[in-house]
N, C-alpha and C positions, 0 to 999 in steps of 0.2 A: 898811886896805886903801883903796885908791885908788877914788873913786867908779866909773872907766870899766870899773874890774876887778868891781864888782858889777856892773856894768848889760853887761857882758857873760858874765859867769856867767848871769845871769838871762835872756837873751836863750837863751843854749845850753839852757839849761832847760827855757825856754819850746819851743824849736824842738822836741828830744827830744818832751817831754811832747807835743806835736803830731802828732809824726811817728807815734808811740805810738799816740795815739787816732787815728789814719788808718790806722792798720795791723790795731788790733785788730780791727774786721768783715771785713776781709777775709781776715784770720786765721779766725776764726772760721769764717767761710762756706768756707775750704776746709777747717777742719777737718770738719765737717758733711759736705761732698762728698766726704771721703776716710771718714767712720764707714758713710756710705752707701755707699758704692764696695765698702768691705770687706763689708758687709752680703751685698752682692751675692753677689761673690766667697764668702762661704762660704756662699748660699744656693744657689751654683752648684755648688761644690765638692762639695755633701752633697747638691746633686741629681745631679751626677755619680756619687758614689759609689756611693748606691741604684741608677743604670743598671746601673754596673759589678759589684755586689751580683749583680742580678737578672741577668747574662749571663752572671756567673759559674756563679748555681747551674742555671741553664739548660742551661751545658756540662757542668758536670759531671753531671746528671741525664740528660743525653744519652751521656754517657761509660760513666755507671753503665747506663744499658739495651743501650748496645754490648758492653759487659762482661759484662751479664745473659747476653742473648745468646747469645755466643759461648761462654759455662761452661753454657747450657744444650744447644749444637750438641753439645761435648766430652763432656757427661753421656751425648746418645744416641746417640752412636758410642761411648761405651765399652761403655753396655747393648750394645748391637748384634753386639759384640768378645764382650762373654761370652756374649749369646744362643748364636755363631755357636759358642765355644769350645765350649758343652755339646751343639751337636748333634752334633760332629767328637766329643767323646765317647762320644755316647750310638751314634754308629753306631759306633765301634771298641768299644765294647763288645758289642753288638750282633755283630760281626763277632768278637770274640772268644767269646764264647758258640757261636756255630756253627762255630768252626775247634775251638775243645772238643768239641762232640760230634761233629765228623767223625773229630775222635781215638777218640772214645770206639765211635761204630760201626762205624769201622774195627779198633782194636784184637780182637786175638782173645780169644779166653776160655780163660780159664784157670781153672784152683781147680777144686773139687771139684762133684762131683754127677752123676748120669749124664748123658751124652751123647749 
């Protein structure tokens, strides 16, 4: 090999290896800003999420007492429905009972025995 062909291999060598060690801090130092960066972001992320956690169970606990609620209005309108059903009973029985004995004192007599 021709001496100008090393002393320019060497020189390109040199330059690289240079440019290398000029690069690597700055390399470094943004990889650093980006391990931090991400730090961030999923410290964000996972405080995010806990928000999102806690507003969730917030609605749905608001949901579940809207629903409580409304099955316990249904529950006393249907008591209410039967209350009302046994009283319309209890008076047509009531009222049966006494259209039986109008039958019954109006009916004449019959059968045996003096009169």
């Amino acid at each position: 090999m021709a001496p100008e062909i090393v002393i320019a291999v060497i020189t390109a060598v040199s330059v690289l290896g240079a440019a290398v060690v000029a690069v690597v801090p700055t390399l470094m130092t943004a990889h650093k800003r980006t391990r931090t960066a991400v730090g961030h972001v999923e410290e964000s992320v996972q405080e995010q999420g806990a928000e999102t956690r806690a507003a969730t169970i917030e609605a749905l606990d608001a949901v579940g007492t809207r629903l409580e609620a409304r099955f316990n209005a249904r529950v006393d309108d249907l008591r209410d429905d039967i209350d009302d059903i046994r009283e319309d009973i209890t008076r047509v029985r009531e009222w049966q009972a006494g259209h039986d004995a109008e039958h019954i004192i109006s009916r004449p007599r019959t059968g045996g025995g003096d009169a």
